[in-house]
N, C-alpha and C positions, 0 to 999 in steps of 0.2 A: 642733258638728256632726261626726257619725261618716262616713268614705266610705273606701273603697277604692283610693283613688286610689294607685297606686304611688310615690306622691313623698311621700308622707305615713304616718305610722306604722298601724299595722293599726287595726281600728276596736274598739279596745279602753281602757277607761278606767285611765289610768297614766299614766305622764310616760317621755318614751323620749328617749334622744341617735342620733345617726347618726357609725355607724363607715363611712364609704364610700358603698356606698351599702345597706346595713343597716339598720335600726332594731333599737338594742339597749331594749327595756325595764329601767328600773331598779329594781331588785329590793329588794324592800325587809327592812329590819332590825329585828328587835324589839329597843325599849329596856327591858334587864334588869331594874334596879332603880334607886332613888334612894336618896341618901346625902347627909349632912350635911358640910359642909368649912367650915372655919376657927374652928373650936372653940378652939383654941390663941391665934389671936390676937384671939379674943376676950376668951378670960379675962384676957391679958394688957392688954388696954386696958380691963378693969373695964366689960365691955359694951359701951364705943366704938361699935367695930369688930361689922360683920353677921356674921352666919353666912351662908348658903348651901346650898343645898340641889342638888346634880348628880346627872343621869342621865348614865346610860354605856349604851355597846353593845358586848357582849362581842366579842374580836378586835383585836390592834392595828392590821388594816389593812379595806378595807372588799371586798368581792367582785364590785363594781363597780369596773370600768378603765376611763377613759375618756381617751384618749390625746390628744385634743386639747390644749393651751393653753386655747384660749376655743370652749369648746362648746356649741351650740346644743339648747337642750332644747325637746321639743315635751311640751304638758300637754295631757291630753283630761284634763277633771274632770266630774264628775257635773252636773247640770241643778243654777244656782242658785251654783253656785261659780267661779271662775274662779284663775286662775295666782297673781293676789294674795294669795290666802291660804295662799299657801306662802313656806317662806325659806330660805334657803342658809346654813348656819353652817360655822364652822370648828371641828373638835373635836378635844380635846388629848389624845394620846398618852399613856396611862399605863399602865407595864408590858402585859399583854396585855389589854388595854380600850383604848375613846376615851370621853372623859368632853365636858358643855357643860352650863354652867350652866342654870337652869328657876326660879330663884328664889332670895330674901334675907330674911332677915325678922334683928328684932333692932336694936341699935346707933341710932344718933343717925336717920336716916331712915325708920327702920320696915321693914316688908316693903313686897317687892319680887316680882312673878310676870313671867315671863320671859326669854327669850333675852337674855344682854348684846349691847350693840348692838355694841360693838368684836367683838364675834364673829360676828356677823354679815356677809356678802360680796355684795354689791350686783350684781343682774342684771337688765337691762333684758327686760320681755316687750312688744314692742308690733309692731301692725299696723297700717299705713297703708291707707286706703283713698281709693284716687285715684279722683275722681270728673269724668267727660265730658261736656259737654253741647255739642252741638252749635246753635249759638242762628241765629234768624233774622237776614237780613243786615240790616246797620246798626241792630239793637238793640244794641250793646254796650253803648255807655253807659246807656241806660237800665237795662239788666239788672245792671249795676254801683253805679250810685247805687242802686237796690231792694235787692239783694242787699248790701248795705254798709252800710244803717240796719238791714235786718233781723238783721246779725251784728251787732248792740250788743246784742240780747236772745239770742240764740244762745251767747254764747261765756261767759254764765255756768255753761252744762252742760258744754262741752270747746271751748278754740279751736283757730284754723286753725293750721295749717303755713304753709298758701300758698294765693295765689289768684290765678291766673295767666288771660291770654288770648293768642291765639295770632297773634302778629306774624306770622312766614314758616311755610308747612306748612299744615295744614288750613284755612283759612278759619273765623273764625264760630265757635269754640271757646272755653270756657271750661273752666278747670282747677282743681278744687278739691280740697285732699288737707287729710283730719284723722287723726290717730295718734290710735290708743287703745292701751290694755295687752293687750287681746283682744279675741277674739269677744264674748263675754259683755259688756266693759265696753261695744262697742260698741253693743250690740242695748239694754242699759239706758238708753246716754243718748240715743241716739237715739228712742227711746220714751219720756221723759221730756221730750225737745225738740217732740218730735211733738203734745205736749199743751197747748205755748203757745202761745195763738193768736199770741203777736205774732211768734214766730219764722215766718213764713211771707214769705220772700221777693217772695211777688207775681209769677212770671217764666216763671210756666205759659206763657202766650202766646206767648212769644217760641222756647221750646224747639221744637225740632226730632226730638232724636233724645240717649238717655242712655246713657252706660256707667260702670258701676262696678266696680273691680275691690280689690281686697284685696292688697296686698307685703306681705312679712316681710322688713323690709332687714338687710344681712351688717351681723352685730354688730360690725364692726370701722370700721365709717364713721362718724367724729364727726358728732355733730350739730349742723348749720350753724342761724343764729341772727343774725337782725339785716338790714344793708344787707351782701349778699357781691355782689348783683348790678350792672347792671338784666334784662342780657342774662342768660336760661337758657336752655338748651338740655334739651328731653327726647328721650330716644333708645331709643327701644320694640324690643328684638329678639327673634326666637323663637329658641329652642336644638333643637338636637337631644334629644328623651326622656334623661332621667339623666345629665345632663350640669353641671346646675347645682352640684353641691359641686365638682366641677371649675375651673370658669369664679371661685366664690368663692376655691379655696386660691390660682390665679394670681391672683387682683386683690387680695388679702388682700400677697401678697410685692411684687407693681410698686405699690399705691397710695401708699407714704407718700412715692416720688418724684414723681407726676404730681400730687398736690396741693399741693408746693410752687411748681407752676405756674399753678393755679386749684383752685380749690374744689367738692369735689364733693358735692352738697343730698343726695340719697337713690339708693340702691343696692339691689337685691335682687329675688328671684324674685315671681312672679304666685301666689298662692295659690288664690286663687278669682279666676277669672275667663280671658283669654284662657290654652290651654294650653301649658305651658313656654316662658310667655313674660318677661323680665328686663326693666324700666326701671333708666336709672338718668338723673340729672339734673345738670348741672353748672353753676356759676353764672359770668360773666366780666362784666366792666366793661364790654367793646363789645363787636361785631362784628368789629373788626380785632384786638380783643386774642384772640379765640378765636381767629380763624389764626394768629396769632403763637405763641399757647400750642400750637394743635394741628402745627404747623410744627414746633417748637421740639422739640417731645415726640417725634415721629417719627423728628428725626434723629439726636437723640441714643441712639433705642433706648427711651426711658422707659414708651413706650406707643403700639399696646397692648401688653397682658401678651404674651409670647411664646406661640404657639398657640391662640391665642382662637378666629381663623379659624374654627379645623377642626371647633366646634362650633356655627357657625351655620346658620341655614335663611333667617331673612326680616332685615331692618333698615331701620326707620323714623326719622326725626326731624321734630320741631318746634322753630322758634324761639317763646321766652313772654316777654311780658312782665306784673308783678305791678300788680294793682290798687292802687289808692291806701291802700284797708284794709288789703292783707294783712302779717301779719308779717315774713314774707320777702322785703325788699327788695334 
């Protein structure tokens, strides 16, 4: 999806990172020629040993600067493709070229087409999409045992993160978030789900009122896995406009102290949906452990990040707790 939105790179097909609050497009390089390597050790091991076949790109450095450590790329691709068909390699320095392998042929394996994989640099693309339903009073359980036979047919297209309901905070809520790697992967599976009859929860009735919204959580939050709860906490806040690479560099420097206090599930800005808005979710053993954690963190200075403050407008929270289905206990 192409928009305008100022928080997002121009509505141009390319792949762009953010210097600030900039979008730099990355500009791309033609690869010069391809070349034959390992001749020598092969004749010396009587064919053994592959040959190889490397592309290069003239330049020993490349005219893209991207200053961050871990930088966050945005991909618009054409209708039909998505971020997955792309890959990040490392390519080696040689005199005024970088060179990467493209293929092998020869030697006791045969030919070989592509990228080596140790040259290869692993980078996550995914969007969560936290989904709200406000459900009729005292249907929960029903709407839990329906929705929880019908995820045994669901979750061979993508499963859940979590599937949460709302102890203290809104009334009557249910909380469903699934990650995909995009846009794209999402509209596929969910259009491929959409065509099973059996994936159909059944839970029309009971709904009330839906929201769905889309994060892109800060790539620096590990991804939590397993029983970290039972207690989560979700805590919905608006920012001020252009404020979110902000709010990410201070929680990027104070998180790796405040999570050795507890655990924190998913982090990151509102893509689509309410505007420059940030959830993020944290998980504790109880109620008394979260004062204790949040007590604790406050006096020592650990959290929050210094100046958070000064970029906010609204803050919400819910307590949740996880269905008997969901992954995330």
């Amino acid at each position: 999806m192409l928009t305008n939105d100022p928080n997002l790179p121009p509505p141009e097909v390319g792949v762009y990172w953010k210097d600030g609050y900039t979008f730099m497009r990355v500009e791309s390089e033609m690869v010069s020629q391809a070349k034959v390597g390992g001749r020598a050790g092969s004749m010396f091991t009587y064919g053994m040993r592959s040959q190889h076949w490397d592309a290069y790109v003239n330049g020993p450095t490349s005219k893209n600067r991207v200053k961050e450590r871990r930088p966050l790329f945005y991909f618009y691709v054409p209708d039909g493709s998505s971020s997955s068909d792309f890959v990040l390699i490392k390519l080696e320095k040689k005199g005024n070229r970088r060179e990467f392998q493209v293929g092998s042929f020869g030697g006791v394996t045969g030919g070989k087409s592509g990228v080596k994989r140790d040259k290869e640099i692993p980078f996550k693309a995914e969007h969560v999409a936290v989904r709200t339903y406000r459900i009729a009073p005292r249907s929960l359980p029903e709407v839990e045992k329906r929705f929880g036979e019908a995820y045994e047919y669901r979750k061979k297209y993508s499963e859940l993160f979590a599937f949460w309901h709302t102890e203290i905070g809104s009334l009557n809520e249910i909380v469903h978030v699934w990650p995909y790697r995009d846009h794209a992967e999402r509209e596929r599976i969910r259009g491929e789900a959409a065509k099973d009859p059996k994936w159909n929860p059944g839970i029309q009735e009971f709904i009330r009122e839906m929201r769905s919204e889309i994060i892109v959580p800060f790539n620096f939050v590990p991804q939590a896995r397993g029983k970290v709860g039972p207690i989560f906490e979700l805590r919905y806040y608006t920012l001020k406009p252009r404020t979110l690479p902000e709010v990410s560099k201070r929680w990027e420097q104070a998180l790796p102290e405040r999570t050795k206090l507890s655990p924190l599930v998913l982090a990151g800005g509102v893509e689509f949906g309410r505007a420059n808005g940030f959830v993020h979710i944290w998980a504790y053993s109880s109620l008394d452990q979260r004062a204790q954690v949040r007590g604790e963190a406050s006096k020592r200075g650990i959290w929050p990040p210094p100046g958070g403050g000064d970029h906010l407008l609204t803050q919400e929270n819910k307590i949740l707790l996880p269905a008997a289905f969901s992954p995330l206990q």
